[in-house]
N, C-alpha and C positions, 0 to 999 in steps of 0.2 A: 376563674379568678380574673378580676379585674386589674389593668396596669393602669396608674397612673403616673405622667410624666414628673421630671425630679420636682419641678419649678410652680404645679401647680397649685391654684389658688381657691380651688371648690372641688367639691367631690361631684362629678357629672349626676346628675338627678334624673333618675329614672320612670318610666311608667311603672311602676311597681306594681301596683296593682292589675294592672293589664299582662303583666309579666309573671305571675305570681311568687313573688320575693316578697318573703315573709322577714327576713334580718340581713343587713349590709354590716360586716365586718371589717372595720380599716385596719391595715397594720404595716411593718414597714422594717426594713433592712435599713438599722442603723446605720454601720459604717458606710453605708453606699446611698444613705438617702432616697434608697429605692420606695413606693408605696404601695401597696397590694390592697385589692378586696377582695371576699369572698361573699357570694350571694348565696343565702336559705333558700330555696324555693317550695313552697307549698309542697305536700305528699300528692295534691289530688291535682294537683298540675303535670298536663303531658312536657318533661321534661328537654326531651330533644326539641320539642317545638318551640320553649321559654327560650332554650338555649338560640336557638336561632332570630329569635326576635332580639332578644339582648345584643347577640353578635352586630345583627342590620344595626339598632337603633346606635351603639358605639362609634362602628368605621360611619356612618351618615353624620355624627360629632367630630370626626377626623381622628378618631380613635382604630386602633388594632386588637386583637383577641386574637388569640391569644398574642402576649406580648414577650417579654424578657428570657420567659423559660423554656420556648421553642411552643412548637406544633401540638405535640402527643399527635395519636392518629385519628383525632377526632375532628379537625378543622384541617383542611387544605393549604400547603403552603402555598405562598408568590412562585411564580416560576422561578425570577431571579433565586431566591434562598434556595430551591430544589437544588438549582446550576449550583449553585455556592457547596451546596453539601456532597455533592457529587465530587466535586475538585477537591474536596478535603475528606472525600470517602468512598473511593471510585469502586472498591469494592461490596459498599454497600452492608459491612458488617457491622459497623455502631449503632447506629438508629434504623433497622429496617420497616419500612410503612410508616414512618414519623413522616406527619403531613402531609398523609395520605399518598407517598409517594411507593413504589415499588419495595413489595419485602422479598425479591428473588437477588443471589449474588449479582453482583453488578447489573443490577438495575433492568436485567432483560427479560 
């Protein structure tokens, strides 16, 4: 899923066809002005590999992926945010392996 900032003014245009994304769906958190996409991707496209093309082609836009919702353990967080969730979860029992970090108690 795609994040789009509150303020903007176009929806970033993709290679789509070089990415195989077959449907872009916009939608969006009312009260928070938030906006979201979600990208189709073709069945007969290798999927992890889209996925990381889209990721490059975003942050090289000055974009983030994932953005608002956290990590999951599919993309790697910033160092800083790992620190961050450490001080707020030293024991490492809320989200363990979220952004790819450590799923052992405290982190060892």
């Amino acid at each position: 899923m795609l994040h789009h900032p509150r303020n903007f003014d176009r929806i970033l245009e993709l290679p789509e066809k070089d990415m195989g994304i077959e449907m872009r769906c916009l939608c969006s958190h009312f009260g928070c002005n938030v906006f979201h996409e979600s990208l189709m991707i073709s069945k007969d496209v290798d999927v992890k590999k889209a996925k990381k093309q889209i990721k490059k082609f975003i942050e090289e836009a000055g974009g983030k992926l994932p953005a608002e919702h956290g990590h999951g353990t599919e993309y790697e967080a910033p160092i800083s945010t790992q620190e961050r969730w450490k001080k707020m979860d030293p024991t490492n029992s809320m989200n363990p392996g979220v952004g790819q970090s450590s799923c052992l108690k405290g982190y060892s």
